[in-house]
PDB file of N, CA, C, O and CB in Angstrom:
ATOM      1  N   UNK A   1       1.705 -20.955  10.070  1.00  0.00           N
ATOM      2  CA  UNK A   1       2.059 -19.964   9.065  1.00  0.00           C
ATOM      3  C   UNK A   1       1.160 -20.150   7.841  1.00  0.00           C
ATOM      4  O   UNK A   1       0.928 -21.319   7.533  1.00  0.00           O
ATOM      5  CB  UNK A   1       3.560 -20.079   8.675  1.00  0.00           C
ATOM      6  N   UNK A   2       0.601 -19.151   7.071  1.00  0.00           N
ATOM      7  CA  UNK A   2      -0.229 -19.239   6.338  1.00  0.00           C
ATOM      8  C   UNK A   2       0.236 -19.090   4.692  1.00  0.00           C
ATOM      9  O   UNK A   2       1.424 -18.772   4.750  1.00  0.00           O
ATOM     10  CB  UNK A   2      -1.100 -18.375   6.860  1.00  0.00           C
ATOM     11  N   UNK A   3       0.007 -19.140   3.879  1.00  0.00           N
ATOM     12  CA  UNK A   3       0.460 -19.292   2.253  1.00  0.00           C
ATOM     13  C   UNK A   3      -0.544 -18.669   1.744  1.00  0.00           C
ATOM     14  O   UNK A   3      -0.283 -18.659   0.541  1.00  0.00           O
ATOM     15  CB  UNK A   3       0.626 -20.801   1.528  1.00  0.00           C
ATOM     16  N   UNK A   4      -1.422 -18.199   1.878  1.00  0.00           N
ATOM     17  CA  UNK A   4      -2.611 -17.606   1.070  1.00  0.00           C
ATOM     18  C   UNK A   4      -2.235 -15.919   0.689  1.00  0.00           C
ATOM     19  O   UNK A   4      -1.934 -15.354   1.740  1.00  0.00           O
ATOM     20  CB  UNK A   4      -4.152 -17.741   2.115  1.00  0.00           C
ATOM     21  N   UNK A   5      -2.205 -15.480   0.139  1.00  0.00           N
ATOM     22  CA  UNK A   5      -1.979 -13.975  -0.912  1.00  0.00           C
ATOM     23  C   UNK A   5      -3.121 -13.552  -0.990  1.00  0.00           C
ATOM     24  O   UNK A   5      -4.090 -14.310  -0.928  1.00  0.00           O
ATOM     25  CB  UNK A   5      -1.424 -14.058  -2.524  1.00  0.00           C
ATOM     26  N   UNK A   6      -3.195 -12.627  -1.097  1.00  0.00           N
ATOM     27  CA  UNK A   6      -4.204 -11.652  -1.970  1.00  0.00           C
ATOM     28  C   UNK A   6      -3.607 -10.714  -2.413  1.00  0.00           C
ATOM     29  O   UNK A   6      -2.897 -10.013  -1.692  1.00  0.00           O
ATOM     30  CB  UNK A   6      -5.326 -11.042  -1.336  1.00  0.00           C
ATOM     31  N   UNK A   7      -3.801 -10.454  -3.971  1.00  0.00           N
ATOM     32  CA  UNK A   7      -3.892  -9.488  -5.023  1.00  0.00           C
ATOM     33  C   UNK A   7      -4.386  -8.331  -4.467  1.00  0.00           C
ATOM     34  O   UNK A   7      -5.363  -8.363  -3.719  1.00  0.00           O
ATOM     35  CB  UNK A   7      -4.697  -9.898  -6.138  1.00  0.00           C
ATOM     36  N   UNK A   8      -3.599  -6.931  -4.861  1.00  0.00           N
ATOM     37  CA  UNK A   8      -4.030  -5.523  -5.359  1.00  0.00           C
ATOM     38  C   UNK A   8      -4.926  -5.627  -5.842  1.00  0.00           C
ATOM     39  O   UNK A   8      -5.862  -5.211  -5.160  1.00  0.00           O
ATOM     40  CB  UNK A   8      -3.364  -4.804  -6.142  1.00  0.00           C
ATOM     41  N   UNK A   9      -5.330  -6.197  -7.240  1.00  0.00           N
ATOM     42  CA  UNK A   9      -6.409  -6.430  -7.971  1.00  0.00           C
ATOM     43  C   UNK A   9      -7.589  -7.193  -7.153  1.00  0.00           C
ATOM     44  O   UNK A   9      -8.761  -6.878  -7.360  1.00  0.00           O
ATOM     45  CB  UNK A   9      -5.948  -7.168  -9.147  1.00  0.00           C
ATOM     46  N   UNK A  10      -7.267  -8.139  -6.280  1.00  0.00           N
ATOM     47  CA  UNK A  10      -7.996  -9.208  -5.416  1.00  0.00           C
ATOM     48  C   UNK A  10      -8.975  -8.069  -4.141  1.00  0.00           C
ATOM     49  O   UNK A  10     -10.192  -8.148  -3.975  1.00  0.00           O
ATOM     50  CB  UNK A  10      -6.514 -10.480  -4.523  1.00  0.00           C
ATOM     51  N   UNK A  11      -8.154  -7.209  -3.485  1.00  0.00           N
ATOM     52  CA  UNK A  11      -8.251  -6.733  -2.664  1.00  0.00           C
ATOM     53  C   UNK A  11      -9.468  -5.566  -2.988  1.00  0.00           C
ATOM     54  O   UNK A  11     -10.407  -5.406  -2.209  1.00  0.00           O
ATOM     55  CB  UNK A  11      -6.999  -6.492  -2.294  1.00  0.00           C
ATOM     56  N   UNK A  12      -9.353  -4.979  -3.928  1.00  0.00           N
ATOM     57  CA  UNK A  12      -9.704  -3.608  -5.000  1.00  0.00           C
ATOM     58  C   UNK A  12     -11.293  -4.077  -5.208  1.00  0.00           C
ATOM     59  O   UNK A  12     -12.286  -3.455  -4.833  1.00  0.00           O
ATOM     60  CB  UNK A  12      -8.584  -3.525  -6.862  1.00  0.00           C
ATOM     61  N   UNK A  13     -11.248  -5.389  -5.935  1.00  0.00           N
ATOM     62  CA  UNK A  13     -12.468  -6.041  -6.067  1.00  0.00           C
ATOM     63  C   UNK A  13     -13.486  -6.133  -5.016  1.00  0.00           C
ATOM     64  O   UNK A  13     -14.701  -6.033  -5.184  1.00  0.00           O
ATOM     65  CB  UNK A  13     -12.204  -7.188  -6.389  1.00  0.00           C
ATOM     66  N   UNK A  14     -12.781  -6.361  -3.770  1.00  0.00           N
ATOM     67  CA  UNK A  14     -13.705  -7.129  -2.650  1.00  0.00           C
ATOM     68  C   UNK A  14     -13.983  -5.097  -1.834  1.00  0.00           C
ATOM     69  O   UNK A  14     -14.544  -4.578  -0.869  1.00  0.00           O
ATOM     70  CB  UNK A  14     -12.388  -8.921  -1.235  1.00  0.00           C
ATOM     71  N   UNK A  15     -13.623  -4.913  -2.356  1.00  0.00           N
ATOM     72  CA  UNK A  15     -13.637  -3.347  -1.643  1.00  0.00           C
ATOM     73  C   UNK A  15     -14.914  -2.159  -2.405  1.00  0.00           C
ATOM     74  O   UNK A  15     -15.740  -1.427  -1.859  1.00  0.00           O
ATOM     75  CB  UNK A  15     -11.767  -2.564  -1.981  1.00  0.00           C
ATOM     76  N   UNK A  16     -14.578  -2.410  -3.915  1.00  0.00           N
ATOM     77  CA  UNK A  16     -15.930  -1.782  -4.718  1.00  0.00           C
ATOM     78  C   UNK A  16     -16.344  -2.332  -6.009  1.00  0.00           C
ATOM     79  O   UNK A  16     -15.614  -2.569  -6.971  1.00  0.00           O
ATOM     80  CB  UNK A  16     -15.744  -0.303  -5.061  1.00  0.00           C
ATOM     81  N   UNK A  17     -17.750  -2.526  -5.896  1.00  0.00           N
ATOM     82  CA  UNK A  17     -18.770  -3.216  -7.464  1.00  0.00           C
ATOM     83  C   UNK A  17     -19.593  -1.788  -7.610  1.00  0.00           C
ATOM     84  O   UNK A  17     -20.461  -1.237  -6.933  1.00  0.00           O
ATOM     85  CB  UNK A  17     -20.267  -5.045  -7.095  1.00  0.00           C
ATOM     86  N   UNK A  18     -18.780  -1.412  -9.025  1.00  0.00           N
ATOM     87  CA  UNK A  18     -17.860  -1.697  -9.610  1.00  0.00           C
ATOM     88  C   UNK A  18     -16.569  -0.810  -9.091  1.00  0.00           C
ATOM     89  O   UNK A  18     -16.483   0.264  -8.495  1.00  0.00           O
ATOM     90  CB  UNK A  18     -18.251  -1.621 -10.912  1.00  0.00           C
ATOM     91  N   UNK A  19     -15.535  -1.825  -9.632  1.00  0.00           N
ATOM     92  CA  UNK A  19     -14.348  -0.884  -9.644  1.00  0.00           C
ATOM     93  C   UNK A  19     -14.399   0.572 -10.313  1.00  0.00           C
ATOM     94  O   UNK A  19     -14.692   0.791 -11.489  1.00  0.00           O
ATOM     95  CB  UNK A  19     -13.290  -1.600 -10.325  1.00  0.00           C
ATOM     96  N   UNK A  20     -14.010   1.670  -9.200  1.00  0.00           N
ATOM     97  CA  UNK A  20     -13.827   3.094 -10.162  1.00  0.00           C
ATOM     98  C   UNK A  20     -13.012   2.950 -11.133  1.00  0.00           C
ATOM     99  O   UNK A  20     -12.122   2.109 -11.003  1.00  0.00           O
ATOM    100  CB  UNK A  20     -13.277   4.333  -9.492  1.00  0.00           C
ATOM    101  N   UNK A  21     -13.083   3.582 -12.124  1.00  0.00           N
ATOM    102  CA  UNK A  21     -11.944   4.016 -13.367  1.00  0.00           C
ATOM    103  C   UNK A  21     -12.336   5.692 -13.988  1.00  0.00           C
ATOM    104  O   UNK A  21     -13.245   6.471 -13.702  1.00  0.00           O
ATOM    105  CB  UNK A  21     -12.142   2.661 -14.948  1.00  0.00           C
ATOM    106  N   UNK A  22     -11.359   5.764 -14.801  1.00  0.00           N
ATOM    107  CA  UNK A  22     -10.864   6.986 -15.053  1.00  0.00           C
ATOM    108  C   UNK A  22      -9.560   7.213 -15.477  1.00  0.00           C
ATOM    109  O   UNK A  22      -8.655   6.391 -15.336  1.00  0.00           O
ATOM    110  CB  UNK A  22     -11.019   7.627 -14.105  1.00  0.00           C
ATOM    111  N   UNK A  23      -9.408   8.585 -16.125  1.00  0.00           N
ATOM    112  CA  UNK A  23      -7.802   9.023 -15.827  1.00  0.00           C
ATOM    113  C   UNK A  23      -7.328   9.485 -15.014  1.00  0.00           C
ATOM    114  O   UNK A  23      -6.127   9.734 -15.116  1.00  0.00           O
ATOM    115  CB  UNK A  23      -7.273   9.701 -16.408  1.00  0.00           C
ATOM    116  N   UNK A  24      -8.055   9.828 -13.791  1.00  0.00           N
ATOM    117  CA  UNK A  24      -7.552  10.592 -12.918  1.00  0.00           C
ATOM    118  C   UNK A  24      -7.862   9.532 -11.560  1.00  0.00           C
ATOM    119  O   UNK A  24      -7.302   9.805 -10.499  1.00  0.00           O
ATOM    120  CB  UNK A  24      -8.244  12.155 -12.984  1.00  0.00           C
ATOM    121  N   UNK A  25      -8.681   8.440 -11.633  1.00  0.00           N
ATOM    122  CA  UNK A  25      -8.433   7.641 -10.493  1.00  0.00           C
ATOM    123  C   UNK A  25      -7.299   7.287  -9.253  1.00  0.00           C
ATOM    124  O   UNK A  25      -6.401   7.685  -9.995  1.00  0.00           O
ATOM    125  CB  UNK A  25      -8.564   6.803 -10.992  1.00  0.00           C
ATOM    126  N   UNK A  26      -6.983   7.117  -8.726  1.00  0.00           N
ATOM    127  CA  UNK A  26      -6.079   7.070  -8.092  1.00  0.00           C
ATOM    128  C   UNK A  26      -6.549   5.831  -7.054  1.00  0.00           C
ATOM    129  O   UNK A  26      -6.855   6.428  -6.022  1.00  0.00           O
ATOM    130  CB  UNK A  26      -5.740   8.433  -7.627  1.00  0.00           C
ATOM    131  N   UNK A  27      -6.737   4.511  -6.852  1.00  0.00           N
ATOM    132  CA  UNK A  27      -6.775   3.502  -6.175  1.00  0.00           C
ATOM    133  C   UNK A  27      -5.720   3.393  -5.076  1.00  0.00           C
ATOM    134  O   UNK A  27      -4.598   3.269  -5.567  1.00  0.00           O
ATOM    135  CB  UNK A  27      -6.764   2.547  -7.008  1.00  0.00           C
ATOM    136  N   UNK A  28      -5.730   3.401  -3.705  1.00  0.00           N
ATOM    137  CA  UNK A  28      -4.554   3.222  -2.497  1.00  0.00           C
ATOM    138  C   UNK A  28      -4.886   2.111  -1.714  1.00  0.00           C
ATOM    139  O   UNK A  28      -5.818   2.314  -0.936  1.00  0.00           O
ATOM    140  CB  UNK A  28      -4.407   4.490  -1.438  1.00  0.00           C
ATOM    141  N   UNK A  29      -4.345   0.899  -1.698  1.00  0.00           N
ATOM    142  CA  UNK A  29      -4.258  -0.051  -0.345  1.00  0.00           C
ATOM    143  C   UNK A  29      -3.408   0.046   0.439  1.00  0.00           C
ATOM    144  O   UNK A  29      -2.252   0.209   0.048  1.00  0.00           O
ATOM    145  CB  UNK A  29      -4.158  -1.275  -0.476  1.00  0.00           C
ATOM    146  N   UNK A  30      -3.750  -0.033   1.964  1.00  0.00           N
ATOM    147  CA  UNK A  30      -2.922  -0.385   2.707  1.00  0.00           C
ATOM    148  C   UNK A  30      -3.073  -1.593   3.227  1.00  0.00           C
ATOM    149  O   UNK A  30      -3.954  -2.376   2.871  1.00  0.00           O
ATOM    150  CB  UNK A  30      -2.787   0.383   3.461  1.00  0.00           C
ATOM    151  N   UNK A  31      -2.196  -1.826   4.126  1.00  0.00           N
ATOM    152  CA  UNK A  31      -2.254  -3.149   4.721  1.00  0.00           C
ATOM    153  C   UNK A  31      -1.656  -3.033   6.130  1.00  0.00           C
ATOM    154  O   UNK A  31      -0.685  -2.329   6.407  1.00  0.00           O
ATOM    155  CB  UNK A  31      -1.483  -4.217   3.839  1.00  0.00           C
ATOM    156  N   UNK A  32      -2.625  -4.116   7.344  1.00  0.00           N
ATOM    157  CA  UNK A  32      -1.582  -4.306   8.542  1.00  0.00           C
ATOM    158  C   UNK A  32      -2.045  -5.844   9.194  1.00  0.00           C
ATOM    159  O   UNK A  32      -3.036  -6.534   8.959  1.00  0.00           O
ATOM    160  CB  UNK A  32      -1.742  -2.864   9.857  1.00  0.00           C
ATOM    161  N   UNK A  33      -0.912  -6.054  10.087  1.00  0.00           N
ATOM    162  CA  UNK A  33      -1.053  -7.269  10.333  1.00  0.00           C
ATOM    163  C   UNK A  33      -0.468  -8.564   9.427  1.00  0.00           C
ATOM    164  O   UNK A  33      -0.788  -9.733   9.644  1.00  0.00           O
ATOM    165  CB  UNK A  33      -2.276  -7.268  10.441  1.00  0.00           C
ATOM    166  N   UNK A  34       0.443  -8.125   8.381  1.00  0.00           N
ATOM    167  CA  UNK A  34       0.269  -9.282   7.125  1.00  0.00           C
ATOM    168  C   UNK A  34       1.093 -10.549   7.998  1.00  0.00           C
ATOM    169  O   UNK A  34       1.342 -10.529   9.203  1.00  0.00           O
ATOM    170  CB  UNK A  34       1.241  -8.739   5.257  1.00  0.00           C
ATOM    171  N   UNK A  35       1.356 -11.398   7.240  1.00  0.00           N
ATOM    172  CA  UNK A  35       1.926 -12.609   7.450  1.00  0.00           C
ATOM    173  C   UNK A  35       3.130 -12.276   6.785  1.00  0.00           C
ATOM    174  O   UNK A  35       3.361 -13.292   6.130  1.00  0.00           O
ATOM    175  CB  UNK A  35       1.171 -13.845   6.970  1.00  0.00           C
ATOM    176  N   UNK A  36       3.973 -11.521   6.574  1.00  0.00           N
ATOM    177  CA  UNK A  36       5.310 -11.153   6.180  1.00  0.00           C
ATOM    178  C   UNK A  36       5.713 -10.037   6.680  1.00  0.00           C
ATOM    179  O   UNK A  36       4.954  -9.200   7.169  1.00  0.00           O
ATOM    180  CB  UNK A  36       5.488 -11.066   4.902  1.00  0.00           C
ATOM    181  N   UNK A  37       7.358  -9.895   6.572  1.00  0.00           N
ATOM    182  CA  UNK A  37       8.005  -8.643   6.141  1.00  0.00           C
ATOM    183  C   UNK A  37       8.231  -7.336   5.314  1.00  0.00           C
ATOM    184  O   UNK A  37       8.995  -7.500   4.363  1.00  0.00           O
ATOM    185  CB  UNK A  37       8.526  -8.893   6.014  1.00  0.00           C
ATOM    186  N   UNK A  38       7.893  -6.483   5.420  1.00  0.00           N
ATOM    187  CA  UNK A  38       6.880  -5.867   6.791  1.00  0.00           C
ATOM    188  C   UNK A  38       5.776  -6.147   6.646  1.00  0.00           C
ATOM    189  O   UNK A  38       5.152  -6.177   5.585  1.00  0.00           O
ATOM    190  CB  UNK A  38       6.731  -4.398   7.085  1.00  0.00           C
ATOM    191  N   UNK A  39       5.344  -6.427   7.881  1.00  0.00           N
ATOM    192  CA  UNK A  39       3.930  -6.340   8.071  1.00  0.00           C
ATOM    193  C   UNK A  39       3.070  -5.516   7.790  1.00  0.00           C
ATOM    194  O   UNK A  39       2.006  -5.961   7.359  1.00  0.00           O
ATOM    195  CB  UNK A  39       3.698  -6.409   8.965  1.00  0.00           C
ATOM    196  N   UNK A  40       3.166  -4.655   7.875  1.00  0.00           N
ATOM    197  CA  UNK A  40       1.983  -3.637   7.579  1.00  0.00           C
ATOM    198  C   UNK A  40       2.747  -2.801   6.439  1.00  0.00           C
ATOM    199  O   UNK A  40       3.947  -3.028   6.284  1.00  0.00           O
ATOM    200  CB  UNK A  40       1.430  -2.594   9.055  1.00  0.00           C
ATOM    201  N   UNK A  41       2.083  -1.810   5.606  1.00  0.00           N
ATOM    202  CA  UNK A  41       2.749  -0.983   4.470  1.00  0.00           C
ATOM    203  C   UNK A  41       1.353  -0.773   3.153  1.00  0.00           C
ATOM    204  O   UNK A  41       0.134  -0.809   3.321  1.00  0.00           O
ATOM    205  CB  UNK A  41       4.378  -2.063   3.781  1.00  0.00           C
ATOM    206  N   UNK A  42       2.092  -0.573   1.989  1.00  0.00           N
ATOM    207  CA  UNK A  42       0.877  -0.301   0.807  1.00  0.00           C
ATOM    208  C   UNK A  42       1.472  -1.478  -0.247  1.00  0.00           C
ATOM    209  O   UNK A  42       2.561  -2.051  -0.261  1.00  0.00           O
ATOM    210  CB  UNK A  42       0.843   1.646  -0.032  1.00  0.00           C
ATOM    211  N   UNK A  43       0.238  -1.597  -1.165  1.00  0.00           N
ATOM    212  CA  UNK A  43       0.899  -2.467  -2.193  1.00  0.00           C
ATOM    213  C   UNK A  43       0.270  -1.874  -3.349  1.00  0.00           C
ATOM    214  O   UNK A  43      -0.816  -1.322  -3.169  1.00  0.00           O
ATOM    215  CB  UNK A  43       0.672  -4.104  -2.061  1.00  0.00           C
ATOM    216  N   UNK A  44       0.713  -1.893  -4.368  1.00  0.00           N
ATOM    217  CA  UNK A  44       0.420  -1.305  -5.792  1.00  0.00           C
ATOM    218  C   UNK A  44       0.007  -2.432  -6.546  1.00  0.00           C
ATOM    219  O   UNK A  44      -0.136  -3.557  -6.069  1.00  0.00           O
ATOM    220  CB  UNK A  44       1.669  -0.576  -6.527  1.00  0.00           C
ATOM    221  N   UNK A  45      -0.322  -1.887  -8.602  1.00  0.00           N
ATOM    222  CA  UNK A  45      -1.055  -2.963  -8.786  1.00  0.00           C
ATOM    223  C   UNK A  45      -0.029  -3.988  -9.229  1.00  0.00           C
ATOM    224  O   UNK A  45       1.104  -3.684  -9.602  1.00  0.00           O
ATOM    225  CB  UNK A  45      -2.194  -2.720  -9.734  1.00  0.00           C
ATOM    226  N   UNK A  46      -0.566  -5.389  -9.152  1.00  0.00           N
ATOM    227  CA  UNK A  46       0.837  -6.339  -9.850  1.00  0.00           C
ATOM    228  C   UNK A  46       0.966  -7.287  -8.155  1.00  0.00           C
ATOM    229  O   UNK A  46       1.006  -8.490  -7.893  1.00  0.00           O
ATOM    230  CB  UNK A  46       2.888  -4.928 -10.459  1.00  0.00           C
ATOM    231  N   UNK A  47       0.992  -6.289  -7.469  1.00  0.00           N
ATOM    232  CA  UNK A  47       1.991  -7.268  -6.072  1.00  0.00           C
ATOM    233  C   UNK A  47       0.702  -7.723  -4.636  1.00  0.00           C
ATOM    234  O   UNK A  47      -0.288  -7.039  -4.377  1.00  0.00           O
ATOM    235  CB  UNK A  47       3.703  -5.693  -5.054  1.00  0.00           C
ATOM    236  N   UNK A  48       0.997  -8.673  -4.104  1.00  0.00           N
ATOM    237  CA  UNK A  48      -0.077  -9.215  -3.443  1.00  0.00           C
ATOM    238  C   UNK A  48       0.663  -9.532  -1.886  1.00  0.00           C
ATOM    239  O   UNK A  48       1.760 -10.083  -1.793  1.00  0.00           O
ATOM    240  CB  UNK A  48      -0.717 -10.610  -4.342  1.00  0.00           C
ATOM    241  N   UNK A  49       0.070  -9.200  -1.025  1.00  0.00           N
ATOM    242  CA  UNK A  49      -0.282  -9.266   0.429  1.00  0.00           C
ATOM    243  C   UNK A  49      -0.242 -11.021   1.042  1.00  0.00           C
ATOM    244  O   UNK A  49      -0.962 -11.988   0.794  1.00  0.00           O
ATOM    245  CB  UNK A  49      -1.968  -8.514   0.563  1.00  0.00           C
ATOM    246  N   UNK A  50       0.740 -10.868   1.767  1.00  0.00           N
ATOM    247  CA  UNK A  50       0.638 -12.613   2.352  1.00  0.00           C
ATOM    248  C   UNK A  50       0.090 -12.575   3.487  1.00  0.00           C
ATOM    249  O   UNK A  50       0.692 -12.172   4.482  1.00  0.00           O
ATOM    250  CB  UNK A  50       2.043 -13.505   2.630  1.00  0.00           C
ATOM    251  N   UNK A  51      -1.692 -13.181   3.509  1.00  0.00           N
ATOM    252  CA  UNK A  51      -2.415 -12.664   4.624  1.00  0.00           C
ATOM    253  C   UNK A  51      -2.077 -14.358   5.661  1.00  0.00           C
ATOM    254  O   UNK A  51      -1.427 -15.364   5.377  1.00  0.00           O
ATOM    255  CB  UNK A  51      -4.420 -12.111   4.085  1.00  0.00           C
ATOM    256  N   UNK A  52      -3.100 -13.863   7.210  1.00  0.00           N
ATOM    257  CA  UNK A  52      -3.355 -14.326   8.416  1.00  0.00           C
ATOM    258  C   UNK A  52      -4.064 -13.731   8.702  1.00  0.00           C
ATOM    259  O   UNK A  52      -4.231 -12.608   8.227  1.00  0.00           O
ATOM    260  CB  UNK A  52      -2.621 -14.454   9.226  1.00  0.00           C
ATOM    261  N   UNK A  53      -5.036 -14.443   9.937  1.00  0.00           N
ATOM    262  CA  UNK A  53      -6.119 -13.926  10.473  1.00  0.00           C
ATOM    263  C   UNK A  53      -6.281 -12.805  11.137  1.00  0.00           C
ATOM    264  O   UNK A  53      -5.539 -12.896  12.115  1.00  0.00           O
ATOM    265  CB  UNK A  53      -6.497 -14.609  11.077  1.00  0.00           C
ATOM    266  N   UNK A  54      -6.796 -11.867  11.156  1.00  0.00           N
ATOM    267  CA  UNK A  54      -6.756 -10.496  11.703  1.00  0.00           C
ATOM    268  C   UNK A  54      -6.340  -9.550  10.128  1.00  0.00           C
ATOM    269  O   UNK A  54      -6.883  -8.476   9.869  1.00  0.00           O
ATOM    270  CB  UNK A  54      -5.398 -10.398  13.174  1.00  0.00           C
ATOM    271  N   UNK A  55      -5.260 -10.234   9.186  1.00  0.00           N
ATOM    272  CA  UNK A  55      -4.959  -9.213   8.359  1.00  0.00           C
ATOM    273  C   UNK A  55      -5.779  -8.290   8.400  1.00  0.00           C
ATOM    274  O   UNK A  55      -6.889  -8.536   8.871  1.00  0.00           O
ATOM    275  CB  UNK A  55      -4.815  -9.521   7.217  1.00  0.00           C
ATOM    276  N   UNK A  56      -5.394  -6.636   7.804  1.00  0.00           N
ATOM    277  CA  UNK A  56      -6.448  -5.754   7.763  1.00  0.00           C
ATOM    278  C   UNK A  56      -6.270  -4.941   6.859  1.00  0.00           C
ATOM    279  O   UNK A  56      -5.124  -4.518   6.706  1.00  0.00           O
ATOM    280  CB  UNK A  56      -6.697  -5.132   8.820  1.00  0.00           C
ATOM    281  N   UNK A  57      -7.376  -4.453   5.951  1.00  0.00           N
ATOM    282  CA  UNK A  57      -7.014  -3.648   4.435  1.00  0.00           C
ATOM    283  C   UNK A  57      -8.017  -2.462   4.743  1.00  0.00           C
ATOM    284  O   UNK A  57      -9.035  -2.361   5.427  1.00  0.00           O
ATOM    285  CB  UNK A  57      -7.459  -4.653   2.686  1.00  0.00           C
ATOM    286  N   UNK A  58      -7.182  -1.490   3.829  1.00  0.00           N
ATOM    287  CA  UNK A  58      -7.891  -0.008   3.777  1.00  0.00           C
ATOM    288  C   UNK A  58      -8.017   0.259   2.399  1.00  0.00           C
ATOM    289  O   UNK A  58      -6.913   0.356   1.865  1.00  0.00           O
ATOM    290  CB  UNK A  58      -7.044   1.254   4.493  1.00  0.00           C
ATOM    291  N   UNK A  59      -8.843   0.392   1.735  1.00  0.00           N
ATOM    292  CA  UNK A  59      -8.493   0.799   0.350  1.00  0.00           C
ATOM    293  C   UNK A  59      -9.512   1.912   0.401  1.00  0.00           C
ATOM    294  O   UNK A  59     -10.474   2.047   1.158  1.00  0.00           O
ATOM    295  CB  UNK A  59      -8.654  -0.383  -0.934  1.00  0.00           C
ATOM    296  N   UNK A  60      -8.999   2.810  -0.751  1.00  0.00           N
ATOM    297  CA  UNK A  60      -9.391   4.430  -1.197  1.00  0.00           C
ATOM    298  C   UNK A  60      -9.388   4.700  -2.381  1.00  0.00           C
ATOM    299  O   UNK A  60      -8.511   4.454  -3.210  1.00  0.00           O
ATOM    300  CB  UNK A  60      -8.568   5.475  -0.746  1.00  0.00           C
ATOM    301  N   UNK A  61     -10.273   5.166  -2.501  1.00  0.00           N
ATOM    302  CA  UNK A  61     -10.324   5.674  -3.960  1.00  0.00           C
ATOM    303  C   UNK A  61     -10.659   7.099  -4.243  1.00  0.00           C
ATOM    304  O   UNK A  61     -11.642   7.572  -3.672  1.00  0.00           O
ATOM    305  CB  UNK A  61     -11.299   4.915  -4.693  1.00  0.00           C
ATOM    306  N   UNK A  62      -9.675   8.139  -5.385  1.00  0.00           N
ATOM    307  CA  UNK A  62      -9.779   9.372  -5.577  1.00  0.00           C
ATOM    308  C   UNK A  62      -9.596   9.932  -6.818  1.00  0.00           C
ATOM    309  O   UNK A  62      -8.761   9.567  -7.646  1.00  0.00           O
ATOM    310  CB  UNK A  62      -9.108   9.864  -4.849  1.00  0.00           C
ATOM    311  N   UNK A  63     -10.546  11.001  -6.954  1.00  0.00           N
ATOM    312  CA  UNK A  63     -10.726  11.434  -8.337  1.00  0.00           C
ATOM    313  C   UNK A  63     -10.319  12.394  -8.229  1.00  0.00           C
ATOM    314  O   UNK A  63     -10.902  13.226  -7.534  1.00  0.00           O
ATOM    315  CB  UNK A  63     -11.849  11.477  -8.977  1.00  0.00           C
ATOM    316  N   UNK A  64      -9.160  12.676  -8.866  1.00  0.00           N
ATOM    317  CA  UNK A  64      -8.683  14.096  -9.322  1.00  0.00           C
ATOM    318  C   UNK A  64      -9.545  15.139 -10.124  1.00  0.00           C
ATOM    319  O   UNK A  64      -9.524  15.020 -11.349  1.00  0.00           O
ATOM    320  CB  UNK A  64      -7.559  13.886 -10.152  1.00  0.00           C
ATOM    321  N   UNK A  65     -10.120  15.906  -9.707  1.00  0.00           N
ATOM    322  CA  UNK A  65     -11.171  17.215 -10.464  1.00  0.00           C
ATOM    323  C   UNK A  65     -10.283  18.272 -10.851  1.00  0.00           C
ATOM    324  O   UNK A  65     -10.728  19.286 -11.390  1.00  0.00           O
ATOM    325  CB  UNK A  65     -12.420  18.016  -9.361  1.00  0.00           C
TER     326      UNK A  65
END
């Protein structure tokens, strides 16, 4: 069983240099495979992902025009 997390913020980073911003940004992770209950789902900013090998992340980013 694994103890290692990753951050919204953690995740966001490893996904785009630089992070988008804006007012109209809209940042989305998902997640599958985690090392918890539930396994798979989204996480917002603040809350972090209890990974294992295979974990798997989707992140998106959208600008409202």
């Amino acid at each position: 069983m694994s103890t290692e997390k990753l951050s919204f913020e953690e995740v966001v980073s490893l996904a785009f240099d630089p992070v988008p911003t804006g007012p109209s940004v809209l940042i989305t992770v998902s997640f599958r495979h985690a090392d918890q209950k539930p396994a798979e789902g989204t996480i917002t900013a603040g809350n972090s992902v209890k990974i294992k090998n295979r974990t798997v992340f989707s992140v998106t980013a959208t600008d409202k025009s």
